[in-house]
GUVEXZA-964846 format. One line per 10 residues: number of its first residue (from 0); their letters; for each residue z, x, y of C-alpha. Coordinates in Angstrom, 1 decimal. Layout:
<sites>
NUM> a> Z/X/Y; ...;
</sites>
This chain:
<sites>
0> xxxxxxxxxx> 45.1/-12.3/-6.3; 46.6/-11.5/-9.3; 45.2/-12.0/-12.9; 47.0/-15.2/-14.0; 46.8/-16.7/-10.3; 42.8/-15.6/-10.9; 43.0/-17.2/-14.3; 44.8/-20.6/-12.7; 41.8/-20.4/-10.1; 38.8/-20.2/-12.8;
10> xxxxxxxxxx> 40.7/-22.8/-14.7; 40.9/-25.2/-12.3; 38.1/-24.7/-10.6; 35.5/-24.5/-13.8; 37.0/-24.9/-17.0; 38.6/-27.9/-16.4; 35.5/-29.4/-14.6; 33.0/-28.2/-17.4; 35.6/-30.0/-20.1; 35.8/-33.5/-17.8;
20> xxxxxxxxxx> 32.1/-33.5/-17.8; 32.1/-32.4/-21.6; 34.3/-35.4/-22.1; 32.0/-38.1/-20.1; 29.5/-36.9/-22.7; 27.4/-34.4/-20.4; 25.6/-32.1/-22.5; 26.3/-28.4/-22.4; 22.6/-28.1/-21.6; 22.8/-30.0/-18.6;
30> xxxxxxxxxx> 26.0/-28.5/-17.5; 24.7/-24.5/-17.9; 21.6/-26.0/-16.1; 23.5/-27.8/-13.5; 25.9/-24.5/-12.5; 22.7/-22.3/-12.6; 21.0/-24.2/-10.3; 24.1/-24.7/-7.8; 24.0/-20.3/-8.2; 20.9/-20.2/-7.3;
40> xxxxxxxxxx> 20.4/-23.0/-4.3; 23.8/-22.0/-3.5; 22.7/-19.0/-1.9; 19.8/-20.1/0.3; 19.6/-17.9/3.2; 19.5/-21.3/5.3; 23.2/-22.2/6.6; 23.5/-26.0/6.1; 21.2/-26.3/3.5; 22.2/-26.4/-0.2;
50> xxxxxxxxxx> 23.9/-29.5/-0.2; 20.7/-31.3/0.4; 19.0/-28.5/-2.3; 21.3/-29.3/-4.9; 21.4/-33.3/-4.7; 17.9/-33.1/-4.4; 17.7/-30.7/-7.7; 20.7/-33.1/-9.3; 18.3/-36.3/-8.5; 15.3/-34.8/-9.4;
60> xxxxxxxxxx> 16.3/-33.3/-12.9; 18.7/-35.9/-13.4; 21.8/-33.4/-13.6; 25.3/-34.2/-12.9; 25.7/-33.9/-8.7; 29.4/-33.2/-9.4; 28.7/-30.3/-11.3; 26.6/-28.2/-9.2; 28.1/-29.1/-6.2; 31.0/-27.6/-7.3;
70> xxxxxxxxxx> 29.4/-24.6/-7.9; 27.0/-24.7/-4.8; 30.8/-24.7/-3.3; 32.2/-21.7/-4.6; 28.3/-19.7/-4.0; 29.5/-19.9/0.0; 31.3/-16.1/0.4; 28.3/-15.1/-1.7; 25.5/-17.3/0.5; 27.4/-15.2/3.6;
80> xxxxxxxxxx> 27.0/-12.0/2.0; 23.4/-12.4/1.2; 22.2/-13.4/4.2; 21.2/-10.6/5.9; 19.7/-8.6/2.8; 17.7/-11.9/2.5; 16.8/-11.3/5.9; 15.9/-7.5/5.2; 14.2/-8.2/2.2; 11.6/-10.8/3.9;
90> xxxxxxxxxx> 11.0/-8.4/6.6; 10.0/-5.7/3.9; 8.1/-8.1/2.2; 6.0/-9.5/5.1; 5.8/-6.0/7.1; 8.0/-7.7/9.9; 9.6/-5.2/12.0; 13.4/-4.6/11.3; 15.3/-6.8/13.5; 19.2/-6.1/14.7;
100> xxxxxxxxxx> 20.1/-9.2/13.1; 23.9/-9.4/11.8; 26.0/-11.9/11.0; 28.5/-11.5/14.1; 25.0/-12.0/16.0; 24.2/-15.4/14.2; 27.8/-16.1/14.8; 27.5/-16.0/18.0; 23.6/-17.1/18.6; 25.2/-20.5/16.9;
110> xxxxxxxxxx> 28.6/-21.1/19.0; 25.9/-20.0/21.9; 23.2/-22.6/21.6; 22.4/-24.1/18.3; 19.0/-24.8/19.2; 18.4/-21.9/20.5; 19.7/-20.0/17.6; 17.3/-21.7/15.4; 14.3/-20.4/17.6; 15.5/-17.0/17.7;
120> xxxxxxxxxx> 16.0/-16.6/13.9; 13.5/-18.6/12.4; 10.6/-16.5/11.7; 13.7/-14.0/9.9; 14.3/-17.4/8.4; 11.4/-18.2/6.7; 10.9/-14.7/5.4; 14.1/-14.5/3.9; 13.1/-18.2/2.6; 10.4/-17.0/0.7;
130> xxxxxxxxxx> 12.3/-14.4/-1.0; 14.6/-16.0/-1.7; 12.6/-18.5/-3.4; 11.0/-15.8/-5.5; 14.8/-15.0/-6.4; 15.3/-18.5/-7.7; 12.0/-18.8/-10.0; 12.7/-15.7/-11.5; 16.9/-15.8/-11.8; 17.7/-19.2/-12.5;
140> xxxxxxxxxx> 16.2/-19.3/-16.1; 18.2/-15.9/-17.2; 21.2/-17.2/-15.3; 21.1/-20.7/-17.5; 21.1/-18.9/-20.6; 23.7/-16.9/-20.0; 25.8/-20.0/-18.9; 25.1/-22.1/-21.7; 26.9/-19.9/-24.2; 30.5/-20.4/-22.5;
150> xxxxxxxxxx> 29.6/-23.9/-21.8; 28.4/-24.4/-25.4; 31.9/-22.9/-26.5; 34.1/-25.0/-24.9; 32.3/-28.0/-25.7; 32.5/-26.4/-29.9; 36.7/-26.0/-28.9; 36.5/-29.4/-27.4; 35.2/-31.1/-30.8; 37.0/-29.4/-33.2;
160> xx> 40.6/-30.0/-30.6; 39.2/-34.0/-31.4;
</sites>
């Protein structure tokens, strides 16, 4: 992709978003806390279930469920990715031996037998649950800040275009 298709992407995807929200009144504070949160449960080493994290999350702290459902969205390549270190990482952490899991393997353990694929994974499952969940306590405060200075920005650019 090149830089002003990449730019066109980030525009349309965020920018443009962030400013519609900014424009219904949303505060940046809200927004920053919103994407941070769709980061964050967007990467849930459980296939299937950030949706339900993040309108649970939007209900709960009374967030916009557009907002980090877009984001939740665009964590997917990175949920993928992170899977099996999640996996890794909760078999370190609970002294599990190292299993041969893989992502072709859950690939194919799913078009196989759903069922059965949840069964075979899920003790690797709830270990990488819990570390993940250590993850998101201790990364979705730094990830807010860093969020709400952008997000503050445009929402300074959108009252002085006004």
């Amino acid at each position: 992709m090149d830089s002003s298709a990449e730019a066109g992407f980030w525009r349309k995807r965020i920018v443009e978003p962030v400013l519609a929200l900014l424009r219904q009144g949303v505060t940046p504070e809200k927004i920053a806390l919103g994407m941070a949160l769709g980061i964050t449960l967007g990467v849930a080493p459980m296939i299937g279930s950030t949706t339900i994290l993040c309108v649970i999350a939007a209900f709960v702290l009374r967030l916009n469920p557009a907002a980090i459902q877009i984001v939740n969205y665009l964590m997917s390549p990175l949920q993928l990715a992170l899977l099996v270190p999640f996996i890794r990482a909760g078999e370190r952490a609970f002294g599990a031996a190292e299993s041969r899991i893989t992502l072709e393997l859950i690939r194919r353990l799913v078009e196989a037998n759903m069922w059965n694929a949840v069964v075979t994974l899920w003790s690797a499952t709830m270990h990488a649950l819990a570390v993940w969940a250590v993850f998101v306590g201790l990364a979705v405060f730094p990830i807010y800040r860093i969020l709400l200075v952008p997000v503050r920005g445009l929402a300074a650019r959108r009252e002085v275009a006004q």
